[in-house]
C-alpha positions as CSV (number, residue, x, y, z in Angstrom):
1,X,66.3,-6.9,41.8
2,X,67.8,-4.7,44.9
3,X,70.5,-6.3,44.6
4,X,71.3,-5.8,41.0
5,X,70.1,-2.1,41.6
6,X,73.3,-1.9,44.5
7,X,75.5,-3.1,42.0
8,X,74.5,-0.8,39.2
9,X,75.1,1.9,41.8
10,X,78.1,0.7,42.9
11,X,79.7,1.2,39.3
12,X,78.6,4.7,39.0
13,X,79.8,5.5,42.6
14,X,83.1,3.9,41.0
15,X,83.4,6.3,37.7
16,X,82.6,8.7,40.1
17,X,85.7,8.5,41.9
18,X,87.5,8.0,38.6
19,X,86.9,11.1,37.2
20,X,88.0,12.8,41.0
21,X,91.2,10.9,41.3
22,X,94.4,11.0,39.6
23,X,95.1,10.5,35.9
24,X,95.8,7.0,35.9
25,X,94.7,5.9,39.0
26,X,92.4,3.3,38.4
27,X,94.6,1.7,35.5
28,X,98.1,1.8,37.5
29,X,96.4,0.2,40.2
30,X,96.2,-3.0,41.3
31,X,93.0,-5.2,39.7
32,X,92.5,-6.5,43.5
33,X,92.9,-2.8,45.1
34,X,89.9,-1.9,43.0
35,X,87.8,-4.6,43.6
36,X,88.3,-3.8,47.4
37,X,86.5,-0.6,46.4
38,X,84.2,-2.2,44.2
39,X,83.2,-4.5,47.5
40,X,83.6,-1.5,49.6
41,X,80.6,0.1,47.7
42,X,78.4,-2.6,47.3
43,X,78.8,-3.8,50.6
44,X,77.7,0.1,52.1
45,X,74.6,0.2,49.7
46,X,73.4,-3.9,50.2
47,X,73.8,-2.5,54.2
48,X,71.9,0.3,53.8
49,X,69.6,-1.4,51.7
50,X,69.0,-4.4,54.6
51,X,68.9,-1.6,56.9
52,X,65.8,-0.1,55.1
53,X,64.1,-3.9,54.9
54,X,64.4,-4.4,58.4
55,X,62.7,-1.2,59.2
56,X,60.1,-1.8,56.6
57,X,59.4,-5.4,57.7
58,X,59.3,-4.1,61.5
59,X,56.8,-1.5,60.9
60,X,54.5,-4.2,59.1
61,X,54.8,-6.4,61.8
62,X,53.8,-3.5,64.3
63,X,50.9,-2.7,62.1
64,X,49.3,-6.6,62.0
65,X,49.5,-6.5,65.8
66,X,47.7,-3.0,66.2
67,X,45.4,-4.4,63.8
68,X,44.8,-7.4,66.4
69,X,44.2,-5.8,69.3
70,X,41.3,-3.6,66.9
71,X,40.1,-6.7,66.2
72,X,40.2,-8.1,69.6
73,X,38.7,-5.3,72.3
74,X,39.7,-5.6,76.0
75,X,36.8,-7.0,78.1
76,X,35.5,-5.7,81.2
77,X,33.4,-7.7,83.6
78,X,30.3,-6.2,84.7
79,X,30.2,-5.2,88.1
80,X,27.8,-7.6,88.7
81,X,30.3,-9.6,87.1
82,X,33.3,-8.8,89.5
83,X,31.2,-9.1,92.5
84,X,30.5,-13.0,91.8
85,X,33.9,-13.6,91.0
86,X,35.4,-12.0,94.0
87,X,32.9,-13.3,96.3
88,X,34.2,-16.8,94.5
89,X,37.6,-16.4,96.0
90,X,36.5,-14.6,98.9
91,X,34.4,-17.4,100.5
92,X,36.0,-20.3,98.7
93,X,36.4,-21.9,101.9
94,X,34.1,-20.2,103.7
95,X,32.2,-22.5,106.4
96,X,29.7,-21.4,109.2
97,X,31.6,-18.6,111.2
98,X,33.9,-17.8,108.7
99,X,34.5,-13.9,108.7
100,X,36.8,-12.6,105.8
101,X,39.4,-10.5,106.3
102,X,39.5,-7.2,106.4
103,X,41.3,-6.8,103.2
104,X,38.5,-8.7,101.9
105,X,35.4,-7.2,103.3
106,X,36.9,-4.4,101.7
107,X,37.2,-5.4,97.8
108,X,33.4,-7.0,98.4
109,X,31.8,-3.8,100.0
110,X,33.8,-1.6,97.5
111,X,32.1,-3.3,94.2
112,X,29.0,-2.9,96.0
113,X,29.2,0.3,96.4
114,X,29.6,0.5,92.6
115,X,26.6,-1.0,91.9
116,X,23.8,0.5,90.3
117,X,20.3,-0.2,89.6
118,X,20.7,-0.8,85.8
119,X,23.2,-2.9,86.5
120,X,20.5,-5.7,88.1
121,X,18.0,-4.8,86.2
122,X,16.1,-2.6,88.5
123,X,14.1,0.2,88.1
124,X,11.3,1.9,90.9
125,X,8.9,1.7,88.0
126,X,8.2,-2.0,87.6
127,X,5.5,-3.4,89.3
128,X,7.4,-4.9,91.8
129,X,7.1,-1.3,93.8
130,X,3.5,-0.5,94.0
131,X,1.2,-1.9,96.4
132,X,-2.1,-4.2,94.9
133,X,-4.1,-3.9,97.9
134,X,-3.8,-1.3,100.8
135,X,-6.1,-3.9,102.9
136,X,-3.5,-6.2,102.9
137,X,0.2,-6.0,103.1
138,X,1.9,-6.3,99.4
139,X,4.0,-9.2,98.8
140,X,7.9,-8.9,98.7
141,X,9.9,-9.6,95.5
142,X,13.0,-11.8,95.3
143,X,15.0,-11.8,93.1
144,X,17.5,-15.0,92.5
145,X,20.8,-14.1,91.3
146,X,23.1,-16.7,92.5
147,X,23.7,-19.4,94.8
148,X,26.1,-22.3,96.1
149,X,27.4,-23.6,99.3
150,X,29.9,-20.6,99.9
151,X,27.4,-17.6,99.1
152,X,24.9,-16.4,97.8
153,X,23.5,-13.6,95.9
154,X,20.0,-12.1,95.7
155,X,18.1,-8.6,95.8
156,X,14.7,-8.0,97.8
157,X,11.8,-5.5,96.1
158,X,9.7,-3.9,98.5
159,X,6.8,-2.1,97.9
160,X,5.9,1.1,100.3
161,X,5.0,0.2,103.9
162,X,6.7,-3.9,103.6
163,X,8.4,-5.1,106.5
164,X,10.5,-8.0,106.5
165,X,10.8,-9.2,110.2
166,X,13.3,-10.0,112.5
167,X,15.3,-12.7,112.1
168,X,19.1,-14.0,112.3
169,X,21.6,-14.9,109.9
170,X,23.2,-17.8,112.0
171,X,27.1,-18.2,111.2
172,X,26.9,-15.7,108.1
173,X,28.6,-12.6,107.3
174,X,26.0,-10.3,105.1
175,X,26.4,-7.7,103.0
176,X,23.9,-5.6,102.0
177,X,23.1,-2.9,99.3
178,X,20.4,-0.4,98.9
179,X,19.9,0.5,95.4
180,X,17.5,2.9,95.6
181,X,14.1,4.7,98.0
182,X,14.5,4.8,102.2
183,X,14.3,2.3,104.9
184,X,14.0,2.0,108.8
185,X,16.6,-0.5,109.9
186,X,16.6,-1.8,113.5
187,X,19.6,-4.5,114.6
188,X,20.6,-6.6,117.7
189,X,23.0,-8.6,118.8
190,X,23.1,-11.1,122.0
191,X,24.3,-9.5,125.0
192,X,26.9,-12.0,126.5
193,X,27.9,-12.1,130.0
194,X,31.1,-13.9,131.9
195,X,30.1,-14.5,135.6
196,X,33.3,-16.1,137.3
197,X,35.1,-18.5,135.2
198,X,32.2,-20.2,134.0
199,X,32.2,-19.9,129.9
200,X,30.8,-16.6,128.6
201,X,27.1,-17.0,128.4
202,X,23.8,-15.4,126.3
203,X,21.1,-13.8,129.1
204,X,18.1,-16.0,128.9
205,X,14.8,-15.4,130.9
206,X,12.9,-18.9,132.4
207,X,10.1,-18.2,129.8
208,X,12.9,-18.1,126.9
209,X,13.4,-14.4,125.8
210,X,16.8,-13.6,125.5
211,X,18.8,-10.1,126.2
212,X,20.2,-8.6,123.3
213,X,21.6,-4.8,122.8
214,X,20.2,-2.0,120.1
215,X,22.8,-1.7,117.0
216,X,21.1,-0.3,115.0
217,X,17.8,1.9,114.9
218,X,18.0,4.3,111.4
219,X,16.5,5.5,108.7
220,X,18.6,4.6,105.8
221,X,17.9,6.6,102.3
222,X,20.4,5.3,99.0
223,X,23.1,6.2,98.1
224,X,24.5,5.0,101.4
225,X,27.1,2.7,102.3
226,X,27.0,-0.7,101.7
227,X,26.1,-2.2,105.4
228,X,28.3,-5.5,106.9
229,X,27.0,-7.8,109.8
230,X,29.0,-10.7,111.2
231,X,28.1,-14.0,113.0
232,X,28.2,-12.1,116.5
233,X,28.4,-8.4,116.2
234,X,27.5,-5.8,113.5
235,X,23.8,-6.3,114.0
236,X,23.3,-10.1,113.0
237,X,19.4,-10.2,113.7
238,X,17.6,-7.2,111.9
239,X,14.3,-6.3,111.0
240,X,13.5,-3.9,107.8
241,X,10.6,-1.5,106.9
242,X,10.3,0.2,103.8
243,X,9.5,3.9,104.3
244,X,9.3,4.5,100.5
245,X,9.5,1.5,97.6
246,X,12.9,0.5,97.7
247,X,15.1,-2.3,97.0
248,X,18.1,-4.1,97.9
249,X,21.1,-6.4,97.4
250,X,22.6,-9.7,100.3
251,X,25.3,-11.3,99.8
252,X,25.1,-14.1,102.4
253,X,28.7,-16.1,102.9
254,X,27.4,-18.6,103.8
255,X,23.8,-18.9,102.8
256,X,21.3,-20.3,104.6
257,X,20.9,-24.3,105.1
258,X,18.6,-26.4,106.7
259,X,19.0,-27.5,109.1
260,X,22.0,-26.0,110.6
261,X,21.5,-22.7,109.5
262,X,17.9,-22.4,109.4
263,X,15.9,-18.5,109.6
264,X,14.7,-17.9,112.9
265,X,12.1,-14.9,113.5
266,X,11.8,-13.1,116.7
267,X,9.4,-11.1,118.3
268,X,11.2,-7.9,120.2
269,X,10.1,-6.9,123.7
270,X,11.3,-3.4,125.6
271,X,14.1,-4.1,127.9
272,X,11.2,-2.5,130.9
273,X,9.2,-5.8,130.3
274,X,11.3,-7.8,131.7
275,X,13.8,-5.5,133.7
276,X,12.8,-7.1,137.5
277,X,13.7,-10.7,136.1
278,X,16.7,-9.3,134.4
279,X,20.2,-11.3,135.8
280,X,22.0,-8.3,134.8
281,X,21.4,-4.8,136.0
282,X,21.0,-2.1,133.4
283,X,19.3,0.2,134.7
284,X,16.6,2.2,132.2
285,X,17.8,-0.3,129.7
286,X,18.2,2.3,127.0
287,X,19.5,0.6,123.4
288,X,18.6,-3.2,124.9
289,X,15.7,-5.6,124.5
290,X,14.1,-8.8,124.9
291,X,14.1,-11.1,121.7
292,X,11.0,-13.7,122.0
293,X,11.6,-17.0,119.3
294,X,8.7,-17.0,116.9
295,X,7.6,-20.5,115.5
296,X,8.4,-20.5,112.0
297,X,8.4,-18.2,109.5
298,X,5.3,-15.1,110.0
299,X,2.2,-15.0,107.9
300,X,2.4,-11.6,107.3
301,X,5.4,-11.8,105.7
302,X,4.7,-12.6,102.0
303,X,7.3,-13.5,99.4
304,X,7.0,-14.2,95.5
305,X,9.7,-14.9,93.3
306,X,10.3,-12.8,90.2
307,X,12.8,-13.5,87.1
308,X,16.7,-11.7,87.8
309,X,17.2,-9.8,84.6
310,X,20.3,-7.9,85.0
311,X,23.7,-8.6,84.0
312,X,24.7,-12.1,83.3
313,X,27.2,-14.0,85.7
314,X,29.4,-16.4,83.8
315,X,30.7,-19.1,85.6
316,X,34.2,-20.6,84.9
């Protein structure tokens, strides 16, 4: 049908330039000059006409893909999301001692820092937060978000007054995240002396308590940073008291394992308990202390499990 239309408008454009054009002209001239017209014509309107279905069949095909990407919304991970699967790549090969780069302590501490209470399911009104008895110390809530060999993922609920005691994290770099309510944090780490050549060494009394030096001894009230510990340094055996009901976030890379990375406790001791057996001299002691093993883990501390409701993680 278009192109008998171009035709049909070819033959008008040619009595056009009949009428405009000498007396004669189109009769004296050769039958082949005028079909060169004729072809000249048709050819200009079937171009034009191509022209016109290209753009047309163009602009359809760039309105069936805008209608696909309506149909088809971007996703975007949760952030509870994007923290699994950057710890995923972050500790893929992650064994005891492993510390991630710098790069990577980064990207993990920056999504934590993200992170909000709604996003895990939290809230300082669930029951989790109130304490049952005030004869008695009020169990701790954990909450079981994820776990394999490389890390894990989980987020503690403490009700007002809760302490969780000291103890290590042996070969683990920690990450932790307080989502809401204020807590006393006190940290050590071994103090390790060189004496001549011999190896560096940890400073251990006959009856077993060891030196270790004050990192940390703070109140900490959310939003704060997202704190970091290493396998030596950063504070890698820490105790927690709740001032107020609060809760919050590990990531343990890698979690704990029996039996070589089991939880060990400690009792602490002031540095002046010991300071005339001390092999080192210190003077007052200021920011050190003695840590004392306990035998496994302390009756006070009480732990139930609860069900994680927050955002799904969806393994690959």
């Amino acid at each position: 049908m278009q192109i008998k239309s171009s035709l049909k408008t070819a033959h008008r454009k040619l009595r056009s330039l009949q009428r405009i054009m000498a007396p004669g002209f189109f009769t004296q001239t050769p039958t082949s000059f005028r079909g060169l017209l004729l072809d000249e014509a048709c050819g200009e309107l079937i171009r034009k006409t191509s022209g016109e279905q290209l753009v047309a069949k163009k602009s359809n095909l760039s309105s069936m893909k805008s209608k696909r990407r309506q149909r088809r919304p971007y996703y975007m991970p949760s952030v509870v999301q994007q923290l699994f699967d950057t710890c995923k790549v972050v500790f893929a090969e992650g064994t005891a001692g492993f510390i991630p780069p710098p790069e990577d302590v980064l990207r993990i501490r920056s999504i934590l820092d993200r992170l909000k209470p709604e996003d895990v399911g939290l809230s300082p009104k669930l029951p989790y937060f109130k304490n049952i008895d005030a004869r008695r110390p009020s169990p701790i809530t954990y909450l079981h978000v994820y776990a394999c060999d490389e890390f894990s993922i989980g987020i503690f609920c403490l009700p007002p007054n809760a302490v969780i005691p000291l103890h290590n994290h042996p070969g683990m770099t920690v990450f932790s995240k307080i989502f809401f309510g204020s807590m006393h944090i006190k940290s050590y780490d071994w103090v390790v002396v060189s004496q001549d050549s011999i190896e560096p060494c940890r400073v251990v009394l006959p009856s077993g308590e060891r030196l270790a030096k004050v990192m940390t001894d703070a109140v900490f009230t959310a939003p704060c940073e997202t704190s970091i510990l290493y396998p030596s340094s950063g504070g890698n055996m820490h105790c927690f008291t709740a001032k107020t009901a609060c809760a919050f976030l590990d990531v343990l890379g890698p979690p704990y394992s029996s039996p070589e990375r089991n939880c060990t406790y400690y009792f602490d001791h002031a540095y002046a308990k010991y300071a005339d057996m001390s092999p080192v001299d210190l003077g007052e002691g200021e920011g050190y202390g003695w840590l004392q093993e306990r035998t496994g883990q302390p009756e006070e501390f009480l732990v139930v499990g609860a069900k994680y409701r927050g955002h799904n993680i969806v393994e690959d």
